[in-house]
Wavefront OBJ file of the C-alpha trace (Angstrom):
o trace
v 0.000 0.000 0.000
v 1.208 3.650 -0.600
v 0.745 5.366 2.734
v 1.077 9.334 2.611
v 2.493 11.095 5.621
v 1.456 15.461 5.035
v 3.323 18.346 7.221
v 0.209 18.851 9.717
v -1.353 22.932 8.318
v -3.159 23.509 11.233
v -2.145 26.135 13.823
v 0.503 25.799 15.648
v 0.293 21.791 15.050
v 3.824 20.438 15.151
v 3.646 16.992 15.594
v 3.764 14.357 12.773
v 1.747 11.442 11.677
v 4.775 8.474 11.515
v 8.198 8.786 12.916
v 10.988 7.810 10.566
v 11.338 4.473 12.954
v 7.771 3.937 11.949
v 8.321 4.339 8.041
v 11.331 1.902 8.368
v 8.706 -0.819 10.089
v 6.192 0.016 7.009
v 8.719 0.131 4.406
v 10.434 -3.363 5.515
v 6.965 -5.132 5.400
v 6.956 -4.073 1.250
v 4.785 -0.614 1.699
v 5.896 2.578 -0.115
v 6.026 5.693 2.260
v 5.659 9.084 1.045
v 6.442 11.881 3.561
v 6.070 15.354 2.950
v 9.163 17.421 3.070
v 9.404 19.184 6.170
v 6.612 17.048 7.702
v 8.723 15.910 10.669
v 11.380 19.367 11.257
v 9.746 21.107 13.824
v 9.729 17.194 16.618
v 13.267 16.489 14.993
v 13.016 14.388 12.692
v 14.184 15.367 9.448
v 13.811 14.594 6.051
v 17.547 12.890 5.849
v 16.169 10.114 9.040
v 12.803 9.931 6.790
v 15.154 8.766 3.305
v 17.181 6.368 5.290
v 14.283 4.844 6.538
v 12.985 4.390 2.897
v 10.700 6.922 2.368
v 10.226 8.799 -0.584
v 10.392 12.467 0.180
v 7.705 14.816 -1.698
v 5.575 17.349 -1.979
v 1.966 18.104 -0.077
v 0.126 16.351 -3.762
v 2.440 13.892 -3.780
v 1.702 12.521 -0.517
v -2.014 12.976 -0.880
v -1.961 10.808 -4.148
v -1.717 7.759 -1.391
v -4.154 4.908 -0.779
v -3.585 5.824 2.842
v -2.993 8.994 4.680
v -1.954 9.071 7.936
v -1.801 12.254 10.117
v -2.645 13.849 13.220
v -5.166 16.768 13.137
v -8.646 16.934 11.453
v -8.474 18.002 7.523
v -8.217 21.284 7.148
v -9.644 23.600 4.738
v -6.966 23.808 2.027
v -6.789 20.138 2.293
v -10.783 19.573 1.167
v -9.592 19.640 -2.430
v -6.794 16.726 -2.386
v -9.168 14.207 -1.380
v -9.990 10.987 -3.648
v -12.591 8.962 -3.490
v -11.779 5.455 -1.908
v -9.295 7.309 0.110
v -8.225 6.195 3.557
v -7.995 8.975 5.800
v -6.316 7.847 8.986
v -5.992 10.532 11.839
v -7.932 12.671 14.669
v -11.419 13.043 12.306
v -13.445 16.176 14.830
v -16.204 15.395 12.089
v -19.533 15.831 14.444
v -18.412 19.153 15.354
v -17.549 21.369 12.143
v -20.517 20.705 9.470
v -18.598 21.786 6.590
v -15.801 19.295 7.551
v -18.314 16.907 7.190
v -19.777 18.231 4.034
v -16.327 17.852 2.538
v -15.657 14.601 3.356
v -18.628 12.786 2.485
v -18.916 14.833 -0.808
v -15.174 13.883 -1.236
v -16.409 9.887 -0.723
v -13.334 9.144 1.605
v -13.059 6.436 4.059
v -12.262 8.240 7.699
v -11.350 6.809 10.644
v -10.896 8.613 13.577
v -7.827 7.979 16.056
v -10.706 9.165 19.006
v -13.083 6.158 18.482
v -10.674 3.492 17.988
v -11.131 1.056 20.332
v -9.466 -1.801 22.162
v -10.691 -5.095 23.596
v -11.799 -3.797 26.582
v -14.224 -1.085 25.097
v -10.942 1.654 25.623
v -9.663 4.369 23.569
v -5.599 3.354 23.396
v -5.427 5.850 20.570
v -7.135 9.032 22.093
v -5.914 7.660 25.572
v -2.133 9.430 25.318
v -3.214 12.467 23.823
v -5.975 13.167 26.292
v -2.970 12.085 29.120
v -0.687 14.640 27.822
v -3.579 16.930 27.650
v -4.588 16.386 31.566
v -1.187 16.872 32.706
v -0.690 20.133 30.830
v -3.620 21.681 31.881
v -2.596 22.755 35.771
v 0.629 23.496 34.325
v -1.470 25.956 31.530
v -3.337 26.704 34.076
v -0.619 28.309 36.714
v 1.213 30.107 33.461
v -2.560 32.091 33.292
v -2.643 33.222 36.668
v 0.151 35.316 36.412
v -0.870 38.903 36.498
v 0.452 39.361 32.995
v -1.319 36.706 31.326
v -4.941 39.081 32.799
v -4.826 36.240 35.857
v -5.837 36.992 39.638
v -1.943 36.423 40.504
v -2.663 32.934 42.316
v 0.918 30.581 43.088
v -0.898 27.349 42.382
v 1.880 25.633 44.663
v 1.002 28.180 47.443
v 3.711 29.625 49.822
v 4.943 29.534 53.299
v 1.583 29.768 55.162
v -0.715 30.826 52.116
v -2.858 27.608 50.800
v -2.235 26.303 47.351
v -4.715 27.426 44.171
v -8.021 25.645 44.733
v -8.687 23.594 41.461
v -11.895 22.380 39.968
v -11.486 19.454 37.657
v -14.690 18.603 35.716
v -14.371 14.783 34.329
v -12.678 11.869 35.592
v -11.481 9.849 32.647
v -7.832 9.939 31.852
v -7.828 14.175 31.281
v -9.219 14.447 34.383
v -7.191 12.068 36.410
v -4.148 13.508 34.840
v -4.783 17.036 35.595
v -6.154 16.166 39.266
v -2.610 14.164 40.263
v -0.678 17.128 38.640
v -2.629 19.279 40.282
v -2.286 17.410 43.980
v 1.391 17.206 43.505
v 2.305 20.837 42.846
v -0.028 21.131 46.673
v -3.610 22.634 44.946
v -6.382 21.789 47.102
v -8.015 19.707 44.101
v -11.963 18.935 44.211
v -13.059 16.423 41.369
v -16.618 16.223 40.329
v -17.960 13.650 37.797
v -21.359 12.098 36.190
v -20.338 8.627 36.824
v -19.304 7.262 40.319
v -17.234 4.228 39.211
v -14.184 6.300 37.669
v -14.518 8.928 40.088
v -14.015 6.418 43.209
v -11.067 4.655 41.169
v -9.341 8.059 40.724
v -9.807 9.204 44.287
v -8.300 5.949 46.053
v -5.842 5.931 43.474
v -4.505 9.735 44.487
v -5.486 8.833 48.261
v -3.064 6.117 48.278
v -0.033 8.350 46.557
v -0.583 10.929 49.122
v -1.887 13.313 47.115
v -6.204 13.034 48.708
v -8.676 14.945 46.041
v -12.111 15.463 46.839
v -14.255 13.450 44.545
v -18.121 13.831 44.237
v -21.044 13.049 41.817
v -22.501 15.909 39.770
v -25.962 14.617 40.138
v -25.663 14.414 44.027
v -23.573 17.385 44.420
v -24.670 20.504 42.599
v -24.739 23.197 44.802
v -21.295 22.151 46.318
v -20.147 22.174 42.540
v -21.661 25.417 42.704
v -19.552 26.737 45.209
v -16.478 24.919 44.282
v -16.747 26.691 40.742
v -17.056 30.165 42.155
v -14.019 29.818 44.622
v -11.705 27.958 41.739
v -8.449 29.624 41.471
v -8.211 27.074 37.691
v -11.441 25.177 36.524
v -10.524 21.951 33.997
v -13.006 21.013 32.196
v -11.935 17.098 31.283
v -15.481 15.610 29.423
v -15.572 13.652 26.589
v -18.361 11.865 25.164
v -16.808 10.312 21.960
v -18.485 10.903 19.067
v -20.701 13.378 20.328
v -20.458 17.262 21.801
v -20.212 18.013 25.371
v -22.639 18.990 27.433
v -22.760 22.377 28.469
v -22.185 21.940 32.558
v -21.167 25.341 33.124
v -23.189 28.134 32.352
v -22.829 31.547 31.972
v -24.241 32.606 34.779
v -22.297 30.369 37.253
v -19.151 31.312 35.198
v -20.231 34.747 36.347
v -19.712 33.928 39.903
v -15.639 32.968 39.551
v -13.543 35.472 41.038
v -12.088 37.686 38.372
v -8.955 36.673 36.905
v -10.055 33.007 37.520
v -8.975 30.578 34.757
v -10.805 27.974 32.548
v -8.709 25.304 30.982
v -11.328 23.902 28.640
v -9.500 20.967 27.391
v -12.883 18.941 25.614
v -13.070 22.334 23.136
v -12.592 19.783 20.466
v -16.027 18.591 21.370
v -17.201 21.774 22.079
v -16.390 22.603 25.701
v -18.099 22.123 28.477
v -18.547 26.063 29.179
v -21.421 27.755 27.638
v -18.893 30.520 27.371
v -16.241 28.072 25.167
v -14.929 28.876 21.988
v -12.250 27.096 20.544
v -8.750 28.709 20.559
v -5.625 28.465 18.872
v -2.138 28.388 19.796
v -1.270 31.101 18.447
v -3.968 33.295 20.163
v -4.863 30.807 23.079
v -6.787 32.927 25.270
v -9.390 35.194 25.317
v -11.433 36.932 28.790
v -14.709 36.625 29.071
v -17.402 37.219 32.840
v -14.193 38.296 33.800
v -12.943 34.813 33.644
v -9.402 33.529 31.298
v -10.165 30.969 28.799
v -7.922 28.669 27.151
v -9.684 26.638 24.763
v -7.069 25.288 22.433
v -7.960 21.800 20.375
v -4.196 20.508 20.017
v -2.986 21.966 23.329
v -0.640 18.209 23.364
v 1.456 20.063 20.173
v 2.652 22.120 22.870
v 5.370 18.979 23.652
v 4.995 17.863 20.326
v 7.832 15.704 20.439
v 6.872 13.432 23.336
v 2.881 14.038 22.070
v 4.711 12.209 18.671
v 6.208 9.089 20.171
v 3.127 8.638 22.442
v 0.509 8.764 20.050
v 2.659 7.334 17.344
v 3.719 4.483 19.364
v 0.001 3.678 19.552
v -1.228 3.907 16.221
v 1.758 2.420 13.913
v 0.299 -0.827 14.824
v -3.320 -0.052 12.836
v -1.438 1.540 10.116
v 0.509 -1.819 9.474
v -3.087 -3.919 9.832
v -4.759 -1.549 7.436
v -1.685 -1.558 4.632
v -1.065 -5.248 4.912
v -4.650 -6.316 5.143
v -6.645 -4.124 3.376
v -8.843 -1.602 4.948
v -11.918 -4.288 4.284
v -10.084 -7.226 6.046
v -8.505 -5.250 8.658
v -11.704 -3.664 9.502
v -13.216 -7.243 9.313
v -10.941 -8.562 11.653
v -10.955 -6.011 14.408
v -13.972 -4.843 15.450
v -12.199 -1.668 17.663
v -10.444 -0.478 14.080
v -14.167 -0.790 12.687
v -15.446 1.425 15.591
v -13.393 4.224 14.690
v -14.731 4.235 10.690
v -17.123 7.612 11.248
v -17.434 7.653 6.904
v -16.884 5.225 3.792
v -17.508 6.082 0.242
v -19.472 9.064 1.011
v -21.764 7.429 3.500
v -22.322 7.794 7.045
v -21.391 5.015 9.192
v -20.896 6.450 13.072
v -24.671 6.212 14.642
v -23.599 9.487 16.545
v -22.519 11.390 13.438
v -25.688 9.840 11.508
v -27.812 11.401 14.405
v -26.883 14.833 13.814
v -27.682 14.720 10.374
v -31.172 13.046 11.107
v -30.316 9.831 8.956
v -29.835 6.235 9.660
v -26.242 5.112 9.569
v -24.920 2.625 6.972
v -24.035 -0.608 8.457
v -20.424 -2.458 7.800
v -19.870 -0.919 4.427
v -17.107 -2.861 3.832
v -18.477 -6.213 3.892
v -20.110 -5.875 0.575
l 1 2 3 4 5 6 7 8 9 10 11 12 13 14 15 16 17 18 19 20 21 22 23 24 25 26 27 28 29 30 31 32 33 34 35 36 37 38 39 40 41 42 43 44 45 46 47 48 49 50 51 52 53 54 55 56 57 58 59 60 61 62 63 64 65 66 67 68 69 70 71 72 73 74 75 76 77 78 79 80 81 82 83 84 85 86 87 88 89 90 91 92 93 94 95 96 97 98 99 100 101 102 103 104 105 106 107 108 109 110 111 112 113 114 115 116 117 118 119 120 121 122 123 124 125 126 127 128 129 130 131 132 133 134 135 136 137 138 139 140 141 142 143 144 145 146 147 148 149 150 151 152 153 154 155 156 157 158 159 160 161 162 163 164 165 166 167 168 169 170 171 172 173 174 175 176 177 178 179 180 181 182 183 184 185 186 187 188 189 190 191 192 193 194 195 196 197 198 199 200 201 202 203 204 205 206 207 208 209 210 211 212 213 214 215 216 217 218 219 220 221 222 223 224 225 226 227 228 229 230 231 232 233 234 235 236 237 238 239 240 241 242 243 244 245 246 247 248 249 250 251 252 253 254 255 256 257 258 259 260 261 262 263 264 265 266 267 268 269 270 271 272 273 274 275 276 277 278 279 280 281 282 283 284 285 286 287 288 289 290 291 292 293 294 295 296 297 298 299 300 301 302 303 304 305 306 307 308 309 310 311 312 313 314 315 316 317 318 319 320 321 322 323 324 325 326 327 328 329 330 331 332 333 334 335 336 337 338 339 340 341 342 343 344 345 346 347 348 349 350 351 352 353 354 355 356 357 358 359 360 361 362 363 364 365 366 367 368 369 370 371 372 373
């Protein structure tokens, strides 16, 4: 199989799709790589490791002539037009959320599978699982950087000093963002309160932190809504860590309890890709990450892991090289056949909708197992 690697176009996206390690597995197994010039620079790797690993270095329509591309970030705009039909498009997909994204791709007839649905035996994520890691512990480290006084925050130490109390910090979710950002947050001394929808992976997370030494308060949104309440309008940082794959957020922060956050508060928003759990979300960019709004900082960036885009790199890369050799040495058909996780993550194929949640939106049944015909 040809398998096209592009230089990632969205902003401030650094990381890349395969590692030169990972086009010397692909190319030893008989596959032809094509990697875009420059597509590796800004993690280190560059185009010299990519040739000795057997790649063929070329240019952004070269590598988008390929059976299979592989990348990191959703398609962007200018890349709508180099799509073929047939086309596997192997990467983070964000299709539910950006209706022209969707347009494009089932007008294009491509065959998308999204690294965030992928999943494993046990009903997990391993693909979104080391981004959204990366993510969680990066978000009390965001967070602290924003409550300087010259970044428009309140001036809180998130550590704390001498007799003055660490930052209190709200973390909204307890899947792997969440649990990240909670111990991060416990071991730089916040006084960390964790609320959640579900009890069973708030309880795991709690004992698990309780038992490093690092205690969080965990508690139930459904039980606990006026405390969340108050814990909202005395948080030094808010996280919000929810993610319903395949679907948007809900909206468990409105404006008007937003409104009640000291100002100079922050709001790490890290589910913007899904839209943010914040009625007052809007996604962000790296290169203008924050914006004020009730008096509260936001930071709603979708790729906030580019940020350590090397590590991001061999973490997620590590995790999906794996798939990439099923799907070129199989066939997308058989591979899909033979793992029914891979199949999970297939959101479109040959212009039709195949995701039930994506489907939903659009008011249309999904179609079932395309491949198998």
């Amino acid at each position: 199989m040809r398998i096209g690697v592009p230089r990632e176009i969205k902003d401030g996206e650094r990381r890349v799709g395969l590692t030169p390690d990972g086009a010397l597995s692909l190319t030893r197994a008989g596959h032809e790589v094509r990697v875009e010039h420059g597509a590796g620079a800004a993690v280190g790797f560059a185009d010299d490791a990519y040739a000795h690993a057997g790649a063929a270095l070329g240019d952004t329509a070269a590598v988008w002539q390929c059976e299979c591309v592989v990348k990191v970030k959703e398609l962007q705009r200018p890349e709508y037009g180099r799509l073929a039909r047939g086309q596997i498009v192997f990467g983070f997909a964000q299709l539910n959320r950006d209706a022209a994204l969707l347009d494009a791709v089932l007008a294009a007839g491509i065959r998308a599978i999204g690294y965030e649905l992928v999943e494993d035996a046990q009903g997990r994520r391993p693909l979104l699982a080391p981004m959204s890691r990366i993510a969680g512990r990066l978000a009390p480290l965001i967070g602290a950087r924003l409550q300087g006084m010259d970044q428009g925050g309140a001036g809180v130490l998130l550590p704390g000093v001498d007799a003055v109390p660490g930052a209190a910090v709200v973390v909204l979710g307890a899947g792997d963002v969440g649990r990240e950002a909670a111990r991060i947050a416990a071991r730089l001394g916040c006084r960390v309160l964790v609320f959640s929808r579900g009890r069973e992976r708030l309880d795991a997370l709690a004992g698990e932190l309780a038992a490093a030494g690092t205690p969080v308060g965990a508690f139930t949104l459904a039980a606990s809504a006026q405390r969340f309440a108050d814990a909202v309008a005395a948080a030094d940082v808010l996280v919000g860590a929810v993610l319903v794959p395949g679907s948007l957020s809900p909206k468990l922060v409105p404006r008007a309890m937003l409104r009640t956050m000291r100002a100079g508060s922050v709001l790490v928003d890290v589910g913007i890709d899904q839209g943010g759990i914040a009625e007052t979300s809007r996604m962000t960019t790296l290169s203008n990450p924050t914006y004020v709004e009730e008096g509260v900082v936001h930071y709603c960036v979708a790729n906030t892991p580019s940020l350590v885009a090397r590590t991001a790199t061999l973490a997620l890369t590590d995790a999906t090289l794996p798939y990439v050799h099923a799907l070129a040495e199989q066939g997308a058909e058989h591979a899909l056949e033979a793992d029914a996780g891979l199949s999970a993550g297939v959101l479109t194929w040959d212009g039709a909708m195949v995701h039930p949640g994506l489907a939903a939106q659009r008011n249309c049944d999904p179609v079932r197992s395309p491949w198998q015909r």
